[in-house]
Wavefront OBJ file of the C-alpha trace (Angstrom):
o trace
v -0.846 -46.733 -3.409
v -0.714 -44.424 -6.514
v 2.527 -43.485 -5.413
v 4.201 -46.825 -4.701
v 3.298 -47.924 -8.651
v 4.720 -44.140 -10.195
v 1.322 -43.418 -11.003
v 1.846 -39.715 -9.917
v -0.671 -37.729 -11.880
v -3.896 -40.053 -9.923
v -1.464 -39.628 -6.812
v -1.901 -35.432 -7.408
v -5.880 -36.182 -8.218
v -6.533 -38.067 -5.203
v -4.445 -35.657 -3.048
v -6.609 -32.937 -4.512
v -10.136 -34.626 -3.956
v -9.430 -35.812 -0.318
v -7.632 -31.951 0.836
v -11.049 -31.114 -0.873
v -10.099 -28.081 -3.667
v -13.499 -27.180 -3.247
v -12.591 -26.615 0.361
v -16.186 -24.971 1.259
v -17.285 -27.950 2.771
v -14.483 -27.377 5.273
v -16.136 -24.788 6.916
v -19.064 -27.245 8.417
v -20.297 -26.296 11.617
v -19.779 -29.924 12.789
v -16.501 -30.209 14.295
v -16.217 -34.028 14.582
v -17.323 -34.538 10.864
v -14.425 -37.007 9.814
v -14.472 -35.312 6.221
v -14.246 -31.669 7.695
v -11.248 -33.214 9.830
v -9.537 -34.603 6.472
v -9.851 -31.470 4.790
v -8.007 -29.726 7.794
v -5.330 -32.482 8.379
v -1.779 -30.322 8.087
v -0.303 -33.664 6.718
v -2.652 -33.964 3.992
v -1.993 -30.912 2.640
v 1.721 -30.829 3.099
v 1.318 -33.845 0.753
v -0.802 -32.275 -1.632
v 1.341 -29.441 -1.789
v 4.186 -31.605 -2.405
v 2.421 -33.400 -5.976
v 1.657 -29.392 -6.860
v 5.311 -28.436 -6.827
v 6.440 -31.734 -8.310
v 3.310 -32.266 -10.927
v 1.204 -29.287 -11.603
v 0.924 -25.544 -12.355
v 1.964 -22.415 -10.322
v -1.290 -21.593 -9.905
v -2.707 -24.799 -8.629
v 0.104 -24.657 -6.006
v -0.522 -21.700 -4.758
v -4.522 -22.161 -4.737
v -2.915 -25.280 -2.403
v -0.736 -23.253 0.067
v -3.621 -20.538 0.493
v -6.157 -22.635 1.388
v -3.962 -23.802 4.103
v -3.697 -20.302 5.317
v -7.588 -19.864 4.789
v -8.602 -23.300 6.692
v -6.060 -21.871 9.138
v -3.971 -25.340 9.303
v -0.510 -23.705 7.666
v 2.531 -24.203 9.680
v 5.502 -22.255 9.737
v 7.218 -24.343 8.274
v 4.152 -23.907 5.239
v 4.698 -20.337 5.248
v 8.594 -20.402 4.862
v 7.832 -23.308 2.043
v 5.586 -20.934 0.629
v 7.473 -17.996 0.507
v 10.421 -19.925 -0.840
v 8.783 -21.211 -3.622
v 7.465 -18.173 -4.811
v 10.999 -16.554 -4.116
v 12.055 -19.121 -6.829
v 9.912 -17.828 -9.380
v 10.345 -14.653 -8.917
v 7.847 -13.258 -7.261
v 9.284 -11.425 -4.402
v 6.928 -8.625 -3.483
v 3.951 -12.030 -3.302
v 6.403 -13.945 -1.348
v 6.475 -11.193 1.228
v 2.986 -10.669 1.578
v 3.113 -14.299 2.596
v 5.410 -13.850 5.296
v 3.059 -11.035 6.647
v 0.425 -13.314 6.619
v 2.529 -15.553 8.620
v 3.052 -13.198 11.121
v -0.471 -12.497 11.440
v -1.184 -15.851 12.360
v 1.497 -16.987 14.556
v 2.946 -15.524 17.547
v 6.088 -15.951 19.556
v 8.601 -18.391 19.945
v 6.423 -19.735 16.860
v 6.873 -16.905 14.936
v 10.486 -16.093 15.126
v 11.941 -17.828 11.977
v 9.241 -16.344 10.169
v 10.772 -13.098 10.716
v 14.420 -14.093 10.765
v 13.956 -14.888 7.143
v 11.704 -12.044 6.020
v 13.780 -9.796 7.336
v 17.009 -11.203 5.713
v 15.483 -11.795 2.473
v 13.932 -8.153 2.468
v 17.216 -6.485 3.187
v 19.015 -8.867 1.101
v 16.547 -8.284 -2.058
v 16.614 -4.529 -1.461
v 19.239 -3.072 0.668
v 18.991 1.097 1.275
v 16.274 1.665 -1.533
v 13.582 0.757 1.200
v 15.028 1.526 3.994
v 12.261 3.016 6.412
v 9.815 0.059 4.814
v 12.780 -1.890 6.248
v 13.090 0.338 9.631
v 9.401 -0.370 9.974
v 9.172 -3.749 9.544
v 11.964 -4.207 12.281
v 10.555 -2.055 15.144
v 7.681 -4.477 14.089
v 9.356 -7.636 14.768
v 11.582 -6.529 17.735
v 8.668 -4.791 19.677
v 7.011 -8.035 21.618
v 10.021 -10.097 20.783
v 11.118 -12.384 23.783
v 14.665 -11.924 25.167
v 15.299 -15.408 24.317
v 14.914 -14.437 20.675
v 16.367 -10.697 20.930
v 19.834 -10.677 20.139
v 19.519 -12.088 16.777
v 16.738 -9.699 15.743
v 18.796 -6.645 17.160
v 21.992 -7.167 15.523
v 20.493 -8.344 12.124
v 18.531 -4.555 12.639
v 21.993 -3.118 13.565
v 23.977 -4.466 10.637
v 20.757 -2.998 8.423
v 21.750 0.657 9.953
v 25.769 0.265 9.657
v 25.724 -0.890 6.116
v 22.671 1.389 4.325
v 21.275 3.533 7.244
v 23.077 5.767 10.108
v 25.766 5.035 12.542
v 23.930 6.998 15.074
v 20.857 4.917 14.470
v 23.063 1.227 14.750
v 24.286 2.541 18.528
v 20.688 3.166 19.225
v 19.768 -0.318 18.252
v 22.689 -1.694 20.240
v 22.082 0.052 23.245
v 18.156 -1.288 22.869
v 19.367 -4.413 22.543
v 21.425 -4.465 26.039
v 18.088 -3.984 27.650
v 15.863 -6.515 25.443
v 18.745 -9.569 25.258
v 18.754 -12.014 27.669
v 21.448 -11.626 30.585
v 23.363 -14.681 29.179
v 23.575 -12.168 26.018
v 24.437 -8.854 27.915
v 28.012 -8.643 28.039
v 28.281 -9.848 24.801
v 26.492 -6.503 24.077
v 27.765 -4.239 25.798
v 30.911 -4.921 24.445
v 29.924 -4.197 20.924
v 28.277 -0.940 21.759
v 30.956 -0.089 23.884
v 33.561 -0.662 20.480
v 30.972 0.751 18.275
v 30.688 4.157 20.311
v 34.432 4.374 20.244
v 34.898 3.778 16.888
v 32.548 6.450 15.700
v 32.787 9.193 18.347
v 36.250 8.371 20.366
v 36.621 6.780 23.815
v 35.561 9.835 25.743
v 31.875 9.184 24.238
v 31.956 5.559 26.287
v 32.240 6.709 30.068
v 28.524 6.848 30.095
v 27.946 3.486 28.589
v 30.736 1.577 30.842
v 28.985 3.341 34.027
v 25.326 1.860 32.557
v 27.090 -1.491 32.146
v 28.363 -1.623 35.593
v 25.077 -1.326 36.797
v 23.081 -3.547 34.613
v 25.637 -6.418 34.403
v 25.637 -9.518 37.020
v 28.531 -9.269 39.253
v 30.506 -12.253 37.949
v 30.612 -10.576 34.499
v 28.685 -13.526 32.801
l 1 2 3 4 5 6 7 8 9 10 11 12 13 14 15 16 17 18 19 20 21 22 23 24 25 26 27 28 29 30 31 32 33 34 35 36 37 38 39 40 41 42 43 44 45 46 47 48 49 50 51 52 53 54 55 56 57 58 59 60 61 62 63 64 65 66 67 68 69 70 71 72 73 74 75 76 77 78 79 80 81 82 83 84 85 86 87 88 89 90 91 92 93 94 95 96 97 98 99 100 101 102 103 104 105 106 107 108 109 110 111 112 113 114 115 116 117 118 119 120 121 122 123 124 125 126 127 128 129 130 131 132 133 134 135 136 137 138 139 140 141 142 143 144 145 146 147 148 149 150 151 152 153 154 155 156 157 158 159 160 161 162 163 164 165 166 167 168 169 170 171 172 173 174 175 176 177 178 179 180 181 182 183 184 185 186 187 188 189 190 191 192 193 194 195 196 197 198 199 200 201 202 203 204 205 206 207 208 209 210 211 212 213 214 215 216 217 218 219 220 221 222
């Protein structure tokens, strides 16, 4: 109602009494309490998030997006929100503590854009001057990630090595990714590592990686 007449400062203070600020009472042992179920409704607090941005302080919205992550009701789609506002202000090395928090919470396929964009924002934000905190963080992510999900992840990790690590290292990665992508993906990388090897070390280097190819490929080539 506060919202249909513009009255958006008592739209932010009802949003913050009903998600509860003083979000203790959240924690009730009762489980069908309808006031412990408000305080844990995603919606809710996707709204009240929404009045913090628009109408209050930087501190008030991020008191708002942690206690999602505390009453364990954040989405992905929070976390990424999250992050990206604090990217916005500046706050880089906060925002990815928040997408470590995401992956904490959230597993796979759930998890996957919340390391797409970690890992693009980290490399993007610091290139080569971190690279093993950068190495690390992808034999994180591509350790228990699905095939379905496993090219991406690989050549994003690959292009990390070409452009601020070692060549040697990027033919590594795309030879790990032949055996991790799905079979759809295969020939697609094969091909790369097959270019890649040839590029770097001459086409003598490749007889070895056609003769693995001819055995791990389907027989139509697809």
């Amino acid at each position: 109602m506060e919202l249909r007449h513009k009255e958006y400062d008592e739209a932010l203070k009802v949003a913050r009494q009903a998600a509860g600020q003083k979000k203790a009472a959240a924690f009730k042992e009762d489980k069908d309490d309808v006031q412990n179920r408000l305080y844990r409704s995603t919606k809710l607090w996707s709204l009240c998030i929404d009045l913090e941005e628009s109408l209050g302080t930087t501190a008030s919205t991020r008191a708002a997006y942690d206690a999602t992550l505390e009453l364990k009701v954040a989405s992905p789609a929070l976390i990424l929100s999250y992050a990206r506002f604090l990217e916005d202000r500046k706050y880089f090395e906060d925002a990815f503590k928040v997408y470590e928090r995401g992956i904490k919470v959230f597993s796979w396929p759930h998890v996957g854009d919340i390391w797409l964009t970690y890992l693009s924002k980290f490399v993007e934000r610091y290139g080569g001057r971190k690279l093993e905190r950068a190495r690390d963080l992808f034999e994180q992510a591509v350790e228990k990630v699905p095939s379905k999900f496993a090219r991406r992840l690989h050549m994003l990790y690959a292009k990390l090595e070409e452009e601020h690590g070692l060549a040697r290292h990027a033919l590594s990665i795309y030879n790990r990714a032949t055996k991790a992508v799905e079979e759809k993906d295969m020939f697609e990388m094969y091909g790369i590592l097959l270019r890649k090897t040839a590029e770097l070390f001459g086409q003598t280097r490749t007889r070895e990686i056609y003769d693995q190819a001819i055995e791990a490929l389907p027989q139509d080539g697809t």
